[in-house]
C-alpha positions as CSV (number, residue, x, y, z in Angstrom):
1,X,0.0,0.0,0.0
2,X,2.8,2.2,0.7
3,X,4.5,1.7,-2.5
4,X,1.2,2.6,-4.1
5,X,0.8,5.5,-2.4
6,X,3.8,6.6,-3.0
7,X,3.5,6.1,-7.0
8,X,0.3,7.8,-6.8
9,X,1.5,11.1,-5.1
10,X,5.2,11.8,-7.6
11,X,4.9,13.3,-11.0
12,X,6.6,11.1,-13.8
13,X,9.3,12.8,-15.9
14,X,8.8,12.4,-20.2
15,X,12.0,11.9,-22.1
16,X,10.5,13.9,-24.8
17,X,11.5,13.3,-28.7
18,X,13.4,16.6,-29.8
19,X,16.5,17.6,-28.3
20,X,17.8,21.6,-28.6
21,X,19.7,20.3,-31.5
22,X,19.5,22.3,-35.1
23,X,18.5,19.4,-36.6
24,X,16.0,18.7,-33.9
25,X,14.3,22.3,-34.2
26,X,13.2,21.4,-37.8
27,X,11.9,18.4,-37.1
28,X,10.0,20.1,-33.9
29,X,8.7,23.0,-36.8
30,X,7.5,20.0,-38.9
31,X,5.5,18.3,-36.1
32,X,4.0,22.0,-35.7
33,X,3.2,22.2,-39.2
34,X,1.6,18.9,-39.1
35,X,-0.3,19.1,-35.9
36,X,-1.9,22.3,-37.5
37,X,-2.6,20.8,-40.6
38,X,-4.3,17.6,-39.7
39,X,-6.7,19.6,-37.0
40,X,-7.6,22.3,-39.9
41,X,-7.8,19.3,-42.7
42,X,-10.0,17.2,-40.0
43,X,-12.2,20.4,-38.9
44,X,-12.9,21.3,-42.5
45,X,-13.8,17.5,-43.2
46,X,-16.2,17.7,-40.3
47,X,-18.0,20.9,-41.3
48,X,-18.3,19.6,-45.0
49,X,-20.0,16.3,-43.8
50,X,-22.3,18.7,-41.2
51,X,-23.4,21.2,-43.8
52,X,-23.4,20.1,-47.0
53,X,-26.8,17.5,-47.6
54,X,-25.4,15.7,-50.4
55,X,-22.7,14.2,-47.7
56,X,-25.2,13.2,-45.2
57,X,-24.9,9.4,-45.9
58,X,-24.1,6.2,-43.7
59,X,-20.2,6.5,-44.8
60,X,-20.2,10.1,-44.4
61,X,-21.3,9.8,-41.1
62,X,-18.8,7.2,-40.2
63,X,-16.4,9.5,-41.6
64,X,-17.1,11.8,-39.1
65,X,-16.5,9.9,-36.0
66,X,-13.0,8.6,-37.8
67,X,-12.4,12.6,-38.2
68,X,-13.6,13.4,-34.6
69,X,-11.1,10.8,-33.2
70,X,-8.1,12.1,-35.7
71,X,-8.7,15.7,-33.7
72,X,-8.7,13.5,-30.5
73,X,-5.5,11.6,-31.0
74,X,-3.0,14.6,-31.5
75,X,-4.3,16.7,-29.0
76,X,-4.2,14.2,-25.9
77,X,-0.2,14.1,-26.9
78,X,1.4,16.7,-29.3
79,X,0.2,19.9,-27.1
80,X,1.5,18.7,-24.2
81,X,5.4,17.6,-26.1
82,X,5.5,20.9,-27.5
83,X,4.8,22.5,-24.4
84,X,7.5,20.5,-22.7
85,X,9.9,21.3,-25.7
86,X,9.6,25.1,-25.7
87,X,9.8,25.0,-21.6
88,X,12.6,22.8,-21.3
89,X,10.4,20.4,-18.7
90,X,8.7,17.0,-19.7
91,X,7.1,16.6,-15.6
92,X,3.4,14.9,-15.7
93,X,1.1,14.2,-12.9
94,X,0.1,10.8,-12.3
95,X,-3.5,12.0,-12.9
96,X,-2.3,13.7,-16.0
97,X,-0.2,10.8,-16.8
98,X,-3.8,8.4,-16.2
99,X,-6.0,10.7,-18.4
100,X,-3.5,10.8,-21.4
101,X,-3.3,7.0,-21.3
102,X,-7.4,7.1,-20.8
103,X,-7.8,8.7,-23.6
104,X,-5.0,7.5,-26.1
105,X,-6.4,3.8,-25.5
106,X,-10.3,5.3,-25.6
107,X,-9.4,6.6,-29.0
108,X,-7.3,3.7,-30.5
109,X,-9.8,0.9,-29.4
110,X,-12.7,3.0,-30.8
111,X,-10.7,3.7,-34.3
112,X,-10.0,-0.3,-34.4
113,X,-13.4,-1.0,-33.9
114,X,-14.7,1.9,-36.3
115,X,-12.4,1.0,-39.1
116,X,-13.5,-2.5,-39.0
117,X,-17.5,-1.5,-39.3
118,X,-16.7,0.9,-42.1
119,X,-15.5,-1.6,-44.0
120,X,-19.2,-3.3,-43.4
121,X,-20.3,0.1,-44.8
122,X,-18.5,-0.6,-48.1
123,X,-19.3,-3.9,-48.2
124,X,-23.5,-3.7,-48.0
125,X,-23.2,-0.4,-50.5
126,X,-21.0,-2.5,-53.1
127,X,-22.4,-6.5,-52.7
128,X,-25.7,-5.5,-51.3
129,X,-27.0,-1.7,-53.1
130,X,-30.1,-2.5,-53.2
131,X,-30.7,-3.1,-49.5
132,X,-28.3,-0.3,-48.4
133,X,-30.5,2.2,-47.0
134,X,-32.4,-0.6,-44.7
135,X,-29.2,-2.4,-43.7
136,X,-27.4,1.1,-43.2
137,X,-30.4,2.9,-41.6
138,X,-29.8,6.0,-39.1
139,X,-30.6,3.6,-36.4
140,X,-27.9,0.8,-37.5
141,X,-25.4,3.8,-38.2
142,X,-25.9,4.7,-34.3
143,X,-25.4,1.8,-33.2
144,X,-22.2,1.0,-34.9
145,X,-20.8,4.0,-33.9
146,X,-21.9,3.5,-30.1
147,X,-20.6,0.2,-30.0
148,X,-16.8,1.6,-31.7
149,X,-17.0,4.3,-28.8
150,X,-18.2,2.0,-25.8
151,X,-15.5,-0.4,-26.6
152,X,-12.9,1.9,-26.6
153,X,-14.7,3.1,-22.9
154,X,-14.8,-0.4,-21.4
155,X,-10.7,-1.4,-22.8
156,X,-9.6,2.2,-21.7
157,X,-10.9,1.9,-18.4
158,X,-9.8,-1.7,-17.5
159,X,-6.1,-1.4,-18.8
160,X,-6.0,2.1,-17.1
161,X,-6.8,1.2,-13.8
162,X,-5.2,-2.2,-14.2
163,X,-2.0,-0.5,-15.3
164,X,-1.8,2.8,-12.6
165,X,-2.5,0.1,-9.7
166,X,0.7,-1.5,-10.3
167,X,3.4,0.4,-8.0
168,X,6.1,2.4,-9.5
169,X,8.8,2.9,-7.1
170,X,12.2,2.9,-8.6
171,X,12.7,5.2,-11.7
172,X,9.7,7.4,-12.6
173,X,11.6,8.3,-15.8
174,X,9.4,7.3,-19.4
175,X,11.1,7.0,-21.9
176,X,8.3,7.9,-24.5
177,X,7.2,11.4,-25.2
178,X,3.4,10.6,-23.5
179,X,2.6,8.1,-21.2
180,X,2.1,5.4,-23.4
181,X,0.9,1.5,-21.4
182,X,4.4,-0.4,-23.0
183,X,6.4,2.5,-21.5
184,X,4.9,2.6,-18.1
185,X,4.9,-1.1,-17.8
186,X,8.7,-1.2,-17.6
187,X,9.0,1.3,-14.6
188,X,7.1,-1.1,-12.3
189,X,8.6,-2.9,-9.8
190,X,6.1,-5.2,-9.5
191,X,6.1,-8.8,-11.7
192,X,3.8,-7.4,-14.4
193,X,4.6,-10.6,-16.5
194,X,1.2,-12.2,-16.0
195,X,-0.6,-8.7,-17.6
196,X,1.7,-8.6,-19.8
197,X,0.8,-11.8,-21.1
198,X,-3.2,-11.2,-20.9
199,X,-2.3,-7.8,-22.6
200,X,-0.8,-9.6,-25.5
201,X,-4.2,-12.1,-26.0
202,X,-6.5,-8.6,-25.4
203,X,-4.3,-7.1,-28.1
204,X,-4.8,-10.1,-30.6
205,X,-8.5,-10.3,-29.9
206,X,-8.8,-6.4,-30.3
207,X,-6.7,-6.0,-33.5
208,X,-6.8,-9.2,-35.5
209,X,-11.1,-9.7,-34.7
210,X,-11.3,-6.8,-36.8
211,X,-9.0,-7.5,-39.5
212,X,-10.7,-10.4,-40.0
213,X,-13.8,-8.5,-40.8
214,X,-12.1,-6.3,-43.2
215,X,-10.5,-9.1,-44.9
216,X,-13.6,-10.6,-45.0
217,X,-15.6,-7.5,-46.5
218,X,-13.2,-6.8,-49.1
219,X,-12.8,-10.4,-50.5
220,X,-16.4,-10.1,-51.0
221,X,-16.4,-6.4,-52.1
222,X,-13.5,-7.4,-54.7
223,X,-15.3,-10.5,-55.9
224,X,-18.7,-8.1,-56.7
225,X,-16.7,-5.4,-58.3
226,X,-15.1,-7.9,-60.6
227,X,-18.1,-8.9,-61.6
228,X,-19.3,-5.7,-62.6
229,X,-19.8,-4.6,-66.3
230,X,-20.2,-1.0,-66.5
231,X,-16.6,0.5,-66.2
232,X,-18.1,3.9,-64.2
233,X,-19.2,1.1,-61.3
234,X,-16.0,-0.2,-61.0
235,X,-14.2,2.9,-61.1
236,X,-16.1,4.4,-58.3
237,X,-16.0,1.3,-56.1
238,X,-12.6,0.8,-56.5
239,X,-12.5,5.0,-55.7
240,X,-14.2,5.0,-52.2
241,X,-12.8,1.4,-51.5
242,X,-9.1,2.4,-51.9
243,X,-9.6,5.4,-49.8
244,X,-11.0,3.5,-46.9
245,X,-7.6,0.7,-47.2
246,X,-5.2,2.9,-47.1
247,X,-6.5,4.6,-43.9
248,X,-6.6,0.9,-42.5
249,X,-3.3,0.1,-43.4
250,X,-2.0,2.9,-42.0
251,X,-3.4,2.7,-38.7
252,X,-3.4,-1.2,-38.7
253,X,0.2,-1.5,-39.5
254,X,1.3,0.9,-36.9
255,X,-0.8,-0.9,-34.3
256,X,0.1,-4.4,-35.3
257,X,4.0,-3.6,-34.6
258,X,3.6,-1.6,-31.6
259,X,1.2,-4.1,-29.7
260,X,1.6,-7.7,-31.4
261,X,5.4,-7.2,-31.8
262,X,7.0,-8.0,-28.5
263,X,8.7,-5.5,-27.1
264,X,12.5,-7.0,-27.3
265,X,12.1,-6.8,-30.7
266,X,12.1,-2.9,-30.9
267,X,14.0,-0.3,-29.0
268,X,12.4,2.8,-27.2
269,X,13.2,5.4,-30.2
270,X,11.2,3.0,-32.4
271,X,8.6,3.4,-30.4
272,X,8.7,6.9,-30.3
273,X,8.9,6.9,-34.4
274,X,5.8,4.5,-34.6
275,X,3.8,6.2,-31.7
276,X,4.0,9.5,-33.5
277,X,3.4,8.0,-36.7
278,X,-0.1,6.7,-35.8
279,X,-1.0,9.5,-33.0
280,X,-0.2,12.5,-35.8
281,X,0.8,11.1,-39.6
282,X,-1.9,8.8,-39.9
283,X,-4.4,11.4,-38.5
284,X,-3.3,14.0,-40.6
285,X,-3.4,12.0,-43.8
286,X,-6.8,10.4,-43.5
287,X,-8.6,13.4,-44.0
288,X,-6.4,14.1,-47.1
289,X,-6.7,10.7,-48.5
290,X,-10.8,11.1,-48.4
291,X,-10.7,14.5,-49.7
292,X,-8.4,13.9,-52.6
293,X,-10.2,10.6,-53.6
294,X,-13.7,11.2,-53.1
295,X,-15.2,13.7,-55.4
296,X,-18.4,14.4,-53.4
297,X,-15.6,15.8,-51.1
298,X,-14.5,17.6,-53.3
299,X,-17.6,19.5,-54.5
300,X,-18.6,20.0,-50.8
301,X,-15.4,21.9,-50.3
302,X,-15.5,23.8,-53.9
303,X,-19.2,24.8,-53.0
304,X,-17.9,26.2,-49.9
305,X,-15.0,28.4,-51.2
306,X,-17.3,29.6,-54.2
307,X,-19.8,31.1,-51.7
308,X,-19.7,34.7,-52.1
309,X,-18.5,35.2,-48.3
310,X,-15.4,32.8,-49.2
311,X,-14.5,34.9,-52.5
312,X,-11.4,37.3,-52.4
313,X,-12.5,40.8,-53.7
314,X,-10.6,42.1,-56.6
């Protein structure tokens, strides 16, 4: 109890990514750049899908949720590094240290589970067209989305608590630039092999269960668009298809090596690299990848910069 206690009340110390190198200070700028980008690209997405009726469609509104969590992602982590960066500090709280782990998991359960049922989306609209607006009705669209957040509630909650019980009485020191579960696991100095272990079966359940349900969509959604005659058809399925792979890969592939690859295989700067590849990178380029590749996108955004208000005076 006393070790416990005395985990609960110390702050823990971030090693940070940049150092005040030259070299560093660019790469610091381009985080910047990035951050800001992927909140103004993912804020834009979400205004188009609100305002513009063409866009109010099952995979629009899907869309949405993946945009609301891309805004999520970098701002439980990359505020808080930059702060820590331009202050020359990198101290957290332990309830600080709780709530960015809270919300990191919340977030990267929810986009699993998400990514997995949009696929479903693509699947009914490309085997099944016919039947798309009952199967994809507004009360089957809330309820796929309620289960991707709930799920990311329930595993956020349980590996949270499970992980801040364990004491951490030796170095308080993460070596991680946000308090990431891996990183905290290894400042315990308790035996954490036995969670370890159940973390590793949660991670398989959580990643590859919806894996298998994007395989599983696609073989069927590649199979119907084969099959198709008109060459329009197979254009735009293989348009709004494409768009929605790519996102998975990027976020799967990240995922897969950080939580299925054991952690001897990779050292703590990897980490870093991956970790900032799926908790800024991959959320700035989603929106970019739907934009770029969907024309209705496109013509929600072009109606919005040819309204008068949007129009530079000559």
């Amino acid at each position: 109890m006393g070790e416990s206690n005395h985990s609960a009340a110390s702050d823990f110390i971030l090693m940070g990514l940049f150092s005040n190198t030259g070299s560093h200070l660019v790469l610091f700028f381009l985080v910047v750049t990035m951050f800001t980008m992927g909140l103004l690209s993912n804020t834009i997405l979400l205004y188009l899908i609100h305002t513009d009726s063409r866009l109010h469609t099952p995979m629009y509104f899907l869309l949405s949720q993946l945009s609301l969590l891309d805004v999520g992602f970098p701002l439980t982590t990359i505020p808080k590094m930059m702060t820590d960066f331009l202050q020359g500090g990198g101290s957290i709280s332990f309830r600080g240290c709780a709530a960015q782990m809270f919300f990191l998991m919340l977030m990267g359960v929810s986009e699993c589970a998400l990514l997995s049922l949009m696929s479903y989306d693509r699947y009914v609209a490309v085997c099944h067209p016919l039947h798309y607006p009952v199967l994809m009705r507004r009360q089957v669209c809330l309820l796929m989305v309620g289960t991707s957040w709930f799920s990311g509630v329930l595993v956020a909650s349980i590996q949270t608590s499970i992980t801040l019980h364990f004491p951490f009485c030796a170095s308080h020191t993460v070596d991680h630039f946000f308090c990431e579960l891996p990183a905290l696991l290894k400042l315990s100095c308790a035996d954490t092999s036995a969670y370890e272990l159940a973390l590793s079966v949660l991670g398989v359940l959580i990643l590859l269960l919806p894996i298998s349900l994007i395989a599983a969509s696609y073989s069927h959604v590649l199979g119907a668009v084969l099959c198709m005659h008109s060459a329009e058809a197979r254009h735009k399925a293989f348009t709004t298809c494409s768009s929605h792979i790519t996102v998975v890969g990027l976020f799967y592939g990240t995922a897969l090596y950080m939580y299925m690859v054991p952690g001897t295989y990779h050292s703590p700067q990897q980490d870093n690299v991956v970790s900032l590849f799926y908790s800024l990178i991959t959320p700035t380029l989603n929106p970019l990848i739907y934009s770029l590749r969907n024309r209705e996108v496109r013509m929600a955004l072009v109606k919005v910069l040819s309204k008068p208000g949007c129009r530079l005076r000559r």
